[in-house]
C-alpha distance (Angstrom), angle and dihedral (degrees) to the residues before:
residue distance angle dihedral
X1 . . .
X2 3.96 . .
X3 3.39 124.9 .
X4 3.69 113.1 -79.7
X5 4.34 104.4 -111.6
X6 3.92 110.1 -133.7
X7 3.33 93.5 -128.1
X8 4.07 93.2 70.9
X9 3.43 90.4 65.0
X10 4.27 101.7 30.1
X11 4.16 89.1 126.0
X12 3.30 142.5 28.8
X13 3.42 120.3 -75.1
X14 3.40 101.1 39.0
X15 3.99 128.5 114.6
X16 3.50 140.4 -171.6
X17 3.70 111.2 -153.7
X18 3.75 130.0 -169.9
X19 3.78 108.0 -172.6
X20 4.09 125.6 -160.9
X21 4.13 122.8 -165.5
X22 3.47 135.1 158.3
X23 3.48 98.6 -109.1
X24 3.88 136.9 6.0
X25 3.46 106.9 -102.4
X26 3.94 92.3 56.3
X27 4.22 92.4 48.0
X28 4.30 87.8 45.7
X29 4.17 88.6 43.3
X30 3.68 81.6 52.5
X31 3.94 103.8 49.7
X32 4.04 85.3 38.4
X33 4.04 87.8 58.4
X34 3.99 90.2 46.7
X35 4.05 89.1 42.8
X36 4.01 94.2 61.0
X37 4.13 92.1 43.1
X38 3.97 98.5 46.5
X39 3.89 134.0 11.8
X40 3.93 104.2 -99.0
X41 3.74 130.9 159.6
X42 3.76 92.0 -108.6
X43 4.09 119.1 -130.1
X44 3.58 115.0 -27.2
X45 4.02 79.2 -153.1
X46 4.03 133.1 -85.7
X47 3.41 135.9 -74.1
X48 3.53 144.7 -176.3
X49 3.86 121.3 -147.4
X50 3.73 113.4 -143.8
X51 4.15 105.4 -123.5
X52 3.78 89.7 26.1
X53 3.85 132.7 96.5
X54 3.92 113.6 -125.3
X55 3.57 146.0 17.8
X56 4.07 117.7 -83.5
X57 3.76 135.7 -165.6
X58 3.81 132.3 174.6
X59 3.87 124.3 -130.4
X60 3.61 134.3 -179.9
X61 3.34 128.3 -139.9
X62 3.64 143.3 -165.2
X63 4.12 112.7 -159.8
X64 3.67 92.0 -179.3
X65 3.74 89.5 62.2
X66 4.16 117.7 69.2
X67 4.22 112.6 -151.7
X68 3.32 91.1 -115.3
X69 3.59 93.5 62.7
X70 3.04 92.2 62.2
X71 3.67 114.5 32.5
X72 3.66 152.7 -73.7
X73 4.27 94.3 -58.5
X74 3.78 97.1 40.2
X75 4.11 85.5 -121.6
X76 3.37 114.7 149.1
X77 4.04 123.4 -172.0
X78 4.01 107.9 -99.9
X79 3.93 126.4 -164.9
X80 4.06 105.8 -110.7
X81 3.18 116.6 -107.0
């Protein structure tokens, strides 16, 4: 995974969260169940790391920020990294 940018977690609130699972539909069930509770960026997609057991993705999320401030899909606009 890439180097997590300062900026994504400059207040409080914010979190950067890289996620393992077994397989992909558990790690996407999980950043779906974290997307309707919080406004995140949801899944910058899934990979699998040659060597290592799992699949991973990265989220970020924004505590401070409820879904349904900011829409249906809980996706908030995030700086690029």
């Amino acid at each position: 995974m890439e180097k997590i940018d300062a900026q994504h977690v400059s207040e409080p609130g914010l979190l950067v969260l890289d996620t393992t699972a077994g397989d992909e539909e558990t790690v996407l069930a999980a950043v779906a169940e974290l997307d309707r509770r919080w406004a995140t960026s949801g899944s910058a997609g899934v990979r699998r790391v040659p060597g290592e057991p799992g699949v991973k993705t990265r989220l970020y999320v924004d505590l401070l920020w409820l879904s349904t401030q900011v829409g249906h899909s809980g996706h908030r606009s995030w700086p690029q990294e």
